[in-house]
C-alpha positions in Angstrom: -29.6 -119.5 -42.6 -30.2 -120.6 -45.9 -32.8 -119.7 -48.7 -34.3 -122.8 -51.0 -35.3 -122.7 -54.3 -38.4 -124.6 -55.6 -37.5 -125.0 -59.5 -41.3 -126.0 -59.8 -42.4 -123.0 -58.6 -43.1 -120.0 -61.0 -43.2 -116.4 -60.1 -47.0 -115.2 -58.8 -48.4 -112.6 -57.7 -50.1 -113.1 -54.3 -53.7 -112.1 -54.7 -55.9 -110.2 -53.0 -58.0 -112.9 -51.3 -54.5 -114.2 -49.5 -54.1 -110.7 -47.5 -58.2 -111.2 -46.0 -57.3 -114.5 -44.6 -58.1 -114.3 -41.0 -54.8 -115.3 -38.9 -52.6 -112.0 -39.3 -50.2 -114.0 -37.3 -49.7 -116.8 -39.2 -49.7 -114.6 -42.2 -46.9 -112.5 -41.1 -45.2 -116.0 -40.4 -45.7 -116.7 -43.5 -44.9 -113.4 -45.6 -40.9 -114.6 -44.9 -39.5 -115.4 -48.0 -41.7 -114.0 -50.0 -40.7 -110.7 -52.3 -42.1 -107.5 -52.0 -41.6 -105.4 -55.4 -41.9 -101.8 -56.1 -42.2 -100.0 -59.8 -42.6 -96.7 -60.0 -41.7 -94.7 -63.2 -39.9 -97.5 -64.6 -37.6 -98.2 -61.2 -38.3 -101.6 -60.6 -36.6 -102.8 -56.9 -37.5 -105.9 -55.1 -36.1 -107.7 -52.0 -36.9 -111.1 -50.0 -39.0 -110.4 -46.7 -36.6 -111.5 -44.0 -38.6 -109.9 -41.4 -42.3 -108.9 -40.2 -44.8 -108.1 -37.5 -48.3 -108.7 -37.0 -50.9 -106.2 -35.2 -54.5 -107.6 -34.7 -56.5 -104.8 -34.4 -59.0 -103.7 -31.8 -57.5 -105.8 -29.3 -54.0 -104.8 -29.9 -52.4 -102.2 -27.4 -50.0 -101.8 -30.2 -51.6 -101.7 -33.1 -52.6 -97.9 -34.3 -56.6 -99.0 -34.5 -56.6 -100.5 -30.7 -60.4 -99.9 -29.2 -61.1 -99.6 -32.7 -59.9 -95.8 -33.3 -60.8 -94.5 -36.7 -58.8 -91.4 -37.5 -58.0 -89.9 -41.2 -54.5 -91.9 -40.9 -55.6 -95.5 -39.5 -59.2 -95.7 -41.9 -57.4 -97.0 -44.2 -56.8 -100.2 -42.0 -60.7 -100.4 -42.1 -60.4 -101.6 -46.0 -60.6 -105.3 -46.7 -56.8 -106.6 -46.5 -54.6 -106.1 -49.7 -53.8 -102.5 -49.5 -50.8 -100.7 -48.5 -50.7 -99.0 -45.2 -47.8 -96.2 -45.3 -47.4 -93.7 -42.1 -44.7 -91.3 -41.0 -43.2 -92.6 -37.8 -41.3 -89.8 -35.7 -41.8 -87.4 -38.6 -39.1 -89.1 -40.1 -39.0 -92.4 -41.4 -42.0 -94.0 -44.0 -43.2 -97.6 -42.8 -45.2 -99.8 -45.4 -47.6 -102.1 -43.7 -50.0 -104.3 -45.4 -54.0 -104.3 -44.5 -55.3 -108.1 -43.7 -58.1 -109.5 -43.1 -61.6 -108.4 -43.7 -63.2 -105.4 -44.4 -63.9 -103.4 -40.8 -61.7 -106.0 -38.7 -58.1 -103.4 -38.8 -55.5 -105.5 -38.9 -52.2 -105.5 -40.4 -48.7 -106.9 -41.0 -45.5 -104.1 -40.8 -42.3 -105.1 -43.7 -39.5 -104.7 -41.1 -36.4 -105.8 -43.2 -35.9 -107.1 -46.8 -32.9 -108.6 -48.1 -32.1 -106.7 -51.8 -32.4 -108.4 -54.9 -33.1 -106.4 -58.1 -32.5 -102.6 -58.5 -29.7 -101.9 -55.7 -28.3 -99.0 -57.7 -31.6 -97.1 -57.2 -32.1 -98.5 -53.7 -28.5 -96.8 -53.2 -29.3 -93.7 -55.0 -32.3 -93.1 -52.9 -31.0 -94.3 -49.9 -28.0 -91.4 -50.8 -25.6 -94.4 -49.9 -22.1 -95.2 -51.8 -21.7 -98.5 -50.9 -24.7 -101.4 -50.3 -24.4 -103.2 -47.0 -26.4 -104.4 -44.5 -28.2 -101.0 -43.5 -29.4 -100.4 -47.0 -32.8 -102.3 -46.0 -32.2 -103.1 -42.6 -35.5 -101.7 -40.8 -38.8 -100.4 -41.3 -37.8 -96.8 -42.1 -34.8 -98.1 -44.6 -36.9 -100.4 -46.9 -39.7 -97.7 -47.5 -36.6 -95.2 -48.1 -34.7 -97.7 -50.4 -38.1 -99.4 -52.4 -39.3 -95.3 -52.3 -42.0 -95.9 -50.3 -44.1 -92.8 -48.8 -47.7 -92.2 -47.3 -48.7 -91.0 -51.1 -49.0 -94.8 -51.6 -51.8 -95.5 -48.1 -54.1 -97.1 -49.9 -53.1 -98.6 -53.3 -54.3 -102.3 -53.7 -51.1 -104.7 -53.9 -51.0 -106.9 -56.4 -51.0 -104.1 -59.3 -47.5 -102.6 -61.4 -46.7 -100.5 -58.5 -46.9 -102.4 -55.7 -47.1 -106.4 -55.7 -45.9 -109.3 -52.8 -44.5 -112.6 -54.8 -44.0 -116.0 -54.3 -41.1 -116.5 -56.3 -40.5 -120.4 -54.8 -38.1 -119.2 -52.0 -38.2 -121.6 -49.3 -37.5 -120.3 -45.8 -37.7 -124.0 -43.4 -39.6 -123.2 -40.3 -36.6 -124.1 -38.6 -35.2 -120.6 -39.6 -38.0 -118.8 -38.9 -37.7 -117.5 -35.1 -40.1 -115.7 -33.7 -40.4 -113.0 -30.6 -41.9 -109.9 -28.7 -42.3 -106.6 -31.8 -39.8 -103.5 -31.1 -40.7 -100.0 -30.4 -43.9 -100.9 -28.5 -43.4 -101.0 -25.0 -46.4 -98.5 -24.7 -48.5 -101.2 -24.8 -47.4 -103.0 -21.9 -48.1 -106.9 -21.8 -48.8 -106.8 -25.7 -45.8 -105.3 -26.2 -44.3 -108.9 -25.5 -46.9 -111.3 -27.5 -44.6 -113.3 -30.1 -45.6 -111.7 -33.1 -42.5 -110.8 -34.9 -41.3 -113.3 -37.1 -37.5 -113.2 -39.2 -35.3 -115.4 -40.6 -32.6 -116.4 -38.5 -29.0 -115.2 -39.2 -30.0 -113.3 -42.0 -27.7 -109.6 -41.7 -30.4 -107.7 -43.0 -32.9 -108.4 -39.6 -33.2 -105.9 -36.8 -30.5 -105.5 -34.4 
């Protein structure tokens, strides 16, 4: 697999408006190949998105607001789309989602894998690693760590110094993109195998 570069393409910002479109699966298609940045106290990191997953809501035996449960963690997914969504998964690991769609419709997209691009020597640090390979960002619970990602930033509107998703012209060809059934979810039975993960084929840094 192979990234492209559009030279007529300068950095932006994805606004707000992009994260309330309606189709949180074609959204989390698209998120590959974009870059999610972080910047907090002057520790800028960024890395491609080389892997996602969509949860629609309501409807979704695997998404946290399935029926359309409201509890003091998933409200947040209630918001209009274009805030982060961070939760503690196993009392362990931190995973940064991002709210879509409209306000009251809880949706949202889960950053499964990045592949590093500015700031590795913090991501290291953070991640308490000596040398960077694959498993520096490889999952949902090593980005968070490595971009220092925690539940103290649920909420916090993307697009802002802390927190922003770029189009930076990298060009992912559909052909590369694969998509398949979401892991860790086999609580929810036949949802558990709709095709809504999306990654970049051959890219080291996706999910074993």
């Amino acid at each position: 697999m192979k990234f492209y570069f559009d030279s007529h393409k300068k950095n932006k910002i994805l606004p707000t408006a992009y994260f309330q479109h309606e189709d949180v699966v074609g959204m989390a298609k698209d998120l590959i190949g974009k870059v999610l940045v972080t910047d907090f106290e002057g520790k800028k990191t960024s890395g491609i998105i080389v892997e996602t997953e969509a949860y629609t809501g309501i409807n979704d035996k695997a998404a946290h607001s399935y029926g359309g449960k409201r509890t003091a963690r998933t409200e947040v997914m209630y918001q209009p789309g274009g805030v982060a969504y961070v939760y503690l998964c196993y009392g362990i690991h931190h995973l940064f989602n991002i709210v879509t769609n409209k306000k009251d419709i809880p949706q949202a997209i889960l950053i499964r894998a990045l592949q590093p691009l500015e700031g590795i020597d913090i991501m290291l640090q953070r991640r308490k690693k000596i040398k960077a390979d694959y498993t520096l960002t490889r999952g949902p619970g090593s980005l968070a760590g490595a971009l220092g990602l925690n539940r103290s930033h649920t909420g916090l509107l993307l697009g802002q110094k802390l927190i922003q998703v770029e189009d930076r012209g990298i060009v992912i060809p559909d052909s590369d993109i694969r998509c398949g059934a979401r892991i860790g979810v086999a609580y929810a039975g036949a949802d558990a195998l709709l095709p809504y993960r999306f990654w970049a084929d051959g890219n080291p840094y996706v999910s074993k």
